[in-house]
C-alpha positions in Angstrom: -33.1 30.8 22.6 -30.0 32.8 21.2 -27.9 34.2 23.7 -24.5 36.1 24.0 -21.8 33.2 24.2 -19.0 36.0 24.9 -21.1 37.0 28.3 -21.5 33.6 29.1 -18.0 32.9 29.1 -17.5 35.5 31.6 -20.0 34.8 34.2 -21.6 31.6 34.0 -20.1 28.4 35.1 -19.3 25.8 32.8 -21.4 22.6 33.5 -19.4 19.6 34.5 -20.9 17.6 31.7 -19.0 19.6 29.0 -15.6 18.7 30.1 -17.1 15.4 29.8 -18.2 15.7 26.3 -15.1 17.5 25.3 -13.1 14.6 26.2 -15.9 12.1 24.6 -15.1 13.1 21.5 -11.9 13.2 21.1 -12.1 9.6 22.0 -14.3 8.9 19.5 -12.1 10.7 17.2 -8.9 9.4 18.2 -10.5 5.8 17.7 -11.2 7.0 14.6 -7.8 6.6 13.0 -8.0 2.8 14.1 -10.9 2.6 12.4 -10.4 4.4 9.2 -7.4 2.5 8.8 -9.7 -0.8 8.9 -11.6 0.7 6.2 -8.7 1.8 4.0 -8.2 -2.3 3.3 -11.3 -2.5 2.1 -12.0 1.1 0.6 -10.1 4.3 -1.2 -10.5 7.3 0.7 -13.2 9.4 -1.1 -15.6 6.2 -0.6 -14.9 5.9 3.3 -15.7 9.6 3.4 -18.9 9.3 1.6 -20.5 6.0 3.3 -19.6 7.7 6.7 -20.9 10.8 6.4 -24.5 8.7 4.1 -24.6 6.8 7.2 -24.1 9.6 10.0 -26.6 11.6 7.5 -29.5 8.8 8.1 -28.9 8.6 11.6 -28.7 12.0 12.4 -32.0 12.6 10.7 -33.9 9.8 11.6 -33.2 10.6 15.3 -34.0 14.3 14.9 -37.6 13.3 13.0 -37.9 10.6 16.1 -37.4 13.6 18.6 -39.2 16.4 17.2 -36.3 18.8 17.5 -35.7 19.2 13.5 -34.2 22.8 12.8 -35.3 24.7 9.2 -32.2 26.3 8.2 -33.3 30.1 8.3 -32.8 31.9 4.9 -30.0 34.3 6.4 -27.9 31.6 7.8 -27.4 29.5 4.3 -24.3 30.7 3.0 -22.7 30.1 6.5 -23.8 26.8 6.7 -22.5 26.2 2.9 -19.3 27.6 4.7 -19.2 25.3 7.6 -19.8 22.4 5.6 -16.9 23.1 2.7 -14.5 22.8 5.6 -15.6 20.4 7.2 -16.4 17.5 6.1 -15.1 18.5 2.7 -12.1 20.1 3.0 -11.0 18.4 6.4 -11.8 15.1 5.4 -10.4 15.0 2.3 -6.9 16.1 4.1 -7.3 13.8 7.3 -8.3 10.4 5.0 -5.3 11.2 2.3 -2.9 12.6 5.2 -3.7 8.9 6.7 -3.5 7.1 3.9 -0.2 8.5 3.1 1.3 8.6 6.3 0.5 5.8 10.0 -2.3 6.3 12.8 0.2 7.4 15.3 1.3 10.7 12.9 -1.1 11.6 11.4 -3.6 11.8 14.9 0.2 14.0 16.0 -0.1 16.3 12.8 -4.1 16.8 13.3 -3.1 17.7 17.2 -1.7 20.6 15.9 -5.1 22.4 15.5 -4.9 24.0 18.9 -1.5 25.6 18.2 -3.5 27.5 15.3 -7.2 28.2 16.2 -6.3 30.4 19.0 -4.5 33.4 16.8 -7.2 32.7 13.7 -9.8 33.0 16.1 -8.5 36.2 17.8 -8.3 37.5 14.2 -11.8 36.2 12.6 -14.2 36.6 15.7 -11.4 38.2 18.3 -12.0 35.9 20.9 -9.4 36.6 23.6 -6.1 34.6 23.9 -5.6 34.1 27.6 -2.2 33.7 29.3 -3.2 30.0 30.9 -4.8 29.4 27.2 -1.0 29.9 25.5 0.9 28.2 28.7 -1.3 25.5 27.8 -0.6 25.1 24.3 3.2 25.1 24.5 3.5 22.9 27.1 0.8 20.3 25.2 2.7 21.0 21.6 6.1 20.2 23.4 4.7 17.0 24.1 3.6 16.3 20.9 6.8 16.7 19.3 8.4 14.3 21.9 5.7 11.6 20.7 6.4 12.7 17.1 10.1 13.5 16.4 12.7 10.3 16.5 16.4 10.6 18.4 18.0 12.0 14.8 15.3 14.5 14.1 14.0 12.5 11.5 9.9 11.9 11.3 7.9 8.6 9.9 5.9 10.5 7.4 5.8 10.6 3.4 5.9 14.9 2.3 2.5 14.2 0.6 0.8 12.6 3.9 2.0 16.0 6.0 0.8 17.8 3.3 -2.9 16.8 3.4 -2.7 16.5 7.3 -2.0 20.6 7.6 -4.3 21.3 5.1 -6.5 19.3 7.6 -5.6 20.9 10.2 -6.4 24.6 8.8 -9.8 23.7 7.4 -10.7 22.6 11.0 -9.5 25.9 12.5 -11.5 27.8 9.9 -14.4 24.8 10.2 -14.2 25.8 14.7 -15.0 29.9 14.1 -17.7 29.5 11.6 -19.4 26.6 13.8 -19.2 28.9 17.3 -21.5 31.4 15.5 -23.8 28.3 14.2 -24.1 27.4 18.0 -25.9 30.8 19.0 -29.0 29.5 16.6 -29.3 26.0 16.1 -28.8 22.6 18.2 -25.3 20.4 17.9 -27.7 17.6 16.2 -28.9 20.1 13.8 -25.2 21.4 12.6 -24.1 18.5 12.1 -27.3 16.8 10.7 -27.1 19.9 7.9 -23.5 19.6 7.5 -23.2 16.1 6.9 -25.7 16.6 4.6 -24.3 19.1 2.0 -21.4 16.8 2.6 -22.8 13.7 0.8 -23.9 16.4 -2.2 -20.4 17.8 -2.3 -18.8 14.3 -2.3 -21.0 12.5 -4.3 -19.4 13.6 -7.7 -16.2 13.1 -6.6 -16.9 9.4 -5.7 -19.0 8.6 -8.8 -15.9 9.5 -11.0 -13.0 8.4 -8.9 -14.1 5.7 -6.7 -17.1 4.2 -8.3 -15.5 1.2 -10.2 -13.6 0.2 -7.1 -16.2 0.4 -4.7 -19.0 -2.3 -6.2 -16.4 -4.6 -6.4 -16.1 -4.8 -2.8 -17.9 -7.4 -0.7 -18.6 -5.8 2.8 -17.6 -8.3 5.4 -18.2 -8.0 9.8 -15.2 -6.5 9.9 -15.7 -3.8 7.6 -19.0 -3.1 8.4 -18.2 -2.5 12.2 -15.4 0.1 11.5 -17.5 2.1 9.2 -20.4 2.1 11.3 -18.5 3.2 14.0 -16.7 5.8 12.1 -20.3 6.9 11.3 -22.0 7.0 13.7 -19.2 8.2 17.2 -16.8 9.6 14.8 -18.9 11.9 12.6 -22.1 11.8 14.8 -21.6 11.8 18.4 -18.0 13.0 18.3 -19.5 16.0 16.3 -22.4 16.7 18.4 -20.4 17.0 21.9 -17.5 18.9 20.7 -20.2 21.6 18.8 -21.6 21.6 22.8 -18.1 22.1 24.3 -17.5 25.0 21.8 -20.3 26.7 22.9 -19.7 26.7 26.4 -16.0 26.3 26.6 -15.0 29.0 22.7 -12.4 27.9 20.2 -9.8 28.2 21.8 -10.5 25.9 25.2 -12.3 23.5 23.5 -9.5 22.9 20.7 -6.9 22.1 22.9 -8.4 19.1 23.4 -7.5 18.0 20.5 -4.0 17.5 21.9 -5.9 14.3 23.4 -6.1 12.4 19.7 -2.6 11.5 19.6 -2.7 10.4 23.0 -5.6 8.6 22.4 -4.5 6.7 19.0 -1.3 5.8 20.8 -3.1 4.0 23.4 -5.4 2.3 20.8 -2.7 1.4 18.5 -0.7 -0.2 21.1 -3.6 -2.7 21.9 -5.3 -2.9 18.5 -2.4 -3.0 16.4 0.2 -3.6 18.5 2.3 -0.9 18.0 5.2 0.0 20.1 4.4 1.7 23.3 7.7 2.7 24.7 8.8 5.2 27.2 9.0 7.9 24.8 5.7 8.3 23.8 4.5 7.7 27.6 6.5 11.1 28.3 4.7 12.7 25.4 1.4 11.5 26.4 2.0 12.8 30.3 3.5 16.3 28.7 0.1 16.6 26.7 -1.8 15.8 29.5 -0.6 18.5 31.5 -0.7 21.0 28.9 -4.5 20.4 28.3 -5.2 20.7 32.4 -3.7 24.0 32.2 -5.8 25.4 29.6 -8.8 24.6 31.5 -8.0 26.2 35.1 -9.9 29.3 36.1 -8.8 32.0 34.7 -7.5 34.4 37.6 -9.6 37.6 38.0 -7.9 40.8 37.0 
């Protein structure tokens, strides 16, 4: 049943389970420069996009049929959908898999951080969702850690100009991608957004894989390795991931529920270190703590005026 998300930002208590489901998927999406980067030996970036988001399609669908809960997309709400899907996964992906492939786990999950240091002042000016004191405290303090994690002792950062490149233009299609999905959330389930989305995704990047990536995907021979990291990028990154951060959004708005996404970087780094074995040293541990702090603050009650 629609209902006024504004109002119930005001007066209603945010269930526990959200926070729980916020911080879910940015697990699932900081794991998910681990396992992109798997993919990448195996795959160029146009056909990782596409077999994730065929796979997440299936899935998504089949469990919506199983379930009964299948949405129509109403006549009126096309073109927004259309929207919603251009950004992400088009637009986003396209700048998160080339950012990555350009550029190392560790910066590029730093670079896509960035996204609550944005969505806040779009969103006031798209939807004019209210930017709260605890809200900017919060992103300062969380951005000043990410720049501790992300900038070396002589200013320098580990990052190609193309890489950064595609990582911001990541970064704003996911700001743009947050506003248009908060009004998707009044009328439809998480499962169906993203079910929809993901969908118009495979059409949008199906022409762009049969002329750039065709020839050198069929010579691949999929092995367990492969097949485990693109499953997984299907079905927690651009699935699950998907479905509890549209719930979060919903309950928590754009701006809350973005900060989160200072928790990638955190996340990757963690991941790296035992995956990859990157170095873990006392520098990033400060950055991680910083970030940490920064995202608590954002969600404390807001103190009543």
């Amino acid at each position: 049943m629609p209902f006024n998300i504004r109002c119930m930002e005001r007066v209603v208590k945010v269930p526990a389970y959200v926070y729980v489901f916020a911080l879910l998927s940015m697990v699932f999406w900081g794991m998910s420069f681990i396992w992109t980067s798997i993919v990448f030996e195996y795959y160029q970036p146009i056909t990782t996009i596409f077999l994730r988001l065929v796979v997440s399609g299936i899935f998504l669908f089949l469990l919506l049929a199983v379930s009964g809960y299948l949405q129509r997309v109403r006549r009126q709400d096309i073109w927004l959908f259309l929207a919603s899907a251009l950004f992400n996964p088009f637009f986003y992906f396209i700048g998160e898999n080339y950012g990555l492939k350009y550029s190392t786990p560790a910066v590029s999950a730093i670079m896509i951080a960035t996204i609550p240091v944005v969505s806040p002042f779009l969103a006031w000016f798209m939807i004019r969702e209210k930017i709260r004191m605890m809200t900017v405290a919060g992103i300062i303090i969380s951005f000043a850690g990410i720049l501790v994690m992300l900038i070396n002792p002589d200013l320098t950062l580990t990052a190609r100009p193309e890489g950064i490149f595609f990582l911001l233009f990541a970064v704003f299609s996911a700001v743009i991608y947050s506003v248009l999905l908060k009004k998707l959330t009044v009328s439809y389930t998480p499962v169906n957004i993203i079910a929809w989305q993901n969908l118009i995704g495979i059409f949008l990047f199906l022409p762009v894989f049969l002329v750039m990536d065709f020839d050198s995907f069929i010579r691949v021979k999929p092995d367990l390795r492969l097949l485990t990291a693109l499953f997984s990028l299907a079905i927690f990154a651009s699935s699950l991931a998907f479905i509890l951060f549209a719930t979060a959004i919903k309950y928590l708005g754009v701006n809350r529920a973005n900060v989160y996404g200072n928790l990638i970087p955190v996340i990757t780094a963690v991941a790296s270190y035992f995956l990859l074995q990157e170095i873990f040293d006392l520098k990033k541990i400060a950055g991680i703590l910083i970030v940490l702090l920064g995202v608590l603050i954002t969600q404390l009650t807001k103190i009543k005026r």
